[in-house]
N, C-alpha and C positions, 0 to 999 in steps of 0.2 A: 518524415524520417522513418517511421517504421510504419505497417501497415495494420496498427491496431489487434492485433491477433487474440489477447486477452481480455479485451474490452468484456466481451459477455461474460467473462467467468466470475471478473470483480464485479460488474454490474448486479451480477447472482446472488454475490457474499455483501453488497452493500447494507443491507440492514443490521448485518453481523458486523460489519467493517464500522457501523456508527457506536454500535454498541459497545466494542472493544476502543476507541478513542473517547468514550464517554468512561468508561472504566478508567481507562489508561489515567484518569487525572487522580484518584485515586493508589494509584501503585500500577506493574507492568501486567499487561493481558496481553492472552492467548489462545488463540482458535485453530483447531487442525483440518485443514483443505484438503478436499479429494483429488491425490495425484493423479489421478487417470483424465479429471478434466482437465488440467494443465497439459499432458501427454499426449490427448484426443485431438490438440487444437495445433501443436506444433512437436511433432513425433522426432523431428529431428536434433531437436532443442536439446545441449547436454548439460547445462546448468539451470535452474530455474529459479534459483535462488538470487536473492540480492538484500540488499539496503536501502532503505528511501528515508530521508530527511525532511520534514516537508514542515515548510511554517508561508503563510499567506498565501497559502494555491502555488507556491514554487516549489523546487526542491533544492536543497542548501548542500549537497552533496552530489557526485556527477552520479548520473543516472542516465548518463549517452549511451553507454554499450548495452543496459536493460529494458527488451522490451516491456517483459512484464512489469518493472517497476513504473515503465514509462505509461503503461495503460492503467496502473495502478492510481496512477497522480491526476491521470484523465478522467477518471472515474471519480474519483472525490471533490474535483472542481466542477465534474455535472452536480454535486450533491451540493442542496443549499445548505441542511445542516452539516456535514463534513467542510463545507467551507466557513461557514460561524464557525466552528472550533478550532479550523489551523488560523484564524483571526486572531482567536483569543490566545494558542498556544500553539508550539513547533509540535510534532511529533515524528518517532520512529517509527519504521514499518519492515522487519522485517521476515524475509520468508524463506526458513530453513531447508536443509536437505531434506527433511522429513515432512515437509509440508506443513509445518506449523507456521503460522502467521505470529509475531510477535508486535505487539503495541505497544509502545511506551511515550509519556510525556516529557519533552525535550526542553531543555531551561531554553528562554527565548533569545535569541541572538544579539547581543550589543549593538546598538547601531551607533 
């Protein structure tokens, strides 16, 4: 579907990305990202922002129209620990105008 564009950036911020889901179970975390790698990698791009939803390595929210969120969710299903934790719990991920990453834990879905 998309050609992976962001994959190295989260790949980058993975140790940070486990650290704020490991936080997040405690209350919401937040990490600020260097826009210019985001900008370096897809200069055209006028949003970069989105939402991701994510509980069992899927996303519970659409996430068709974002790459970045889509390489976001690819990147945490390479992780074995980011994959134990959306096991155990859903979480948010979002990533503002300002390039803040926002993490927070998601009450789990009813099945």
């Amino acid at each position: 579907m998309f050609n992976q564009i962001y994959t190295s950036v989260w790949s980058k911020y993975r140790p940070v990305i486990i650290q704020l889901m490991m936080s997040a179970q405690e209350g919401p975390a937040e990490y600020k990202l260097s826009a210019h790698e985001f900008k370096a990698l897809n200069p055209k791009e006028r949003s970069y922002s989105f939402e991701l939803h994510a509980y069992k390595g899927k996303a519970t929210n659409n996430i068709k129209t974002s790459a970045n969120a889509n390489d976001l969710l690819l990147m945490l299903n390479a992780s074995k620990k980011a994959k134990e934790l959306m096991e155990e719990s859903g979480f948010g991920f979002t990533l503002d105008k300002q390039f803040v990453l926002h993490v927070v834990k998601l009450e789990v879905p009813a099945v």
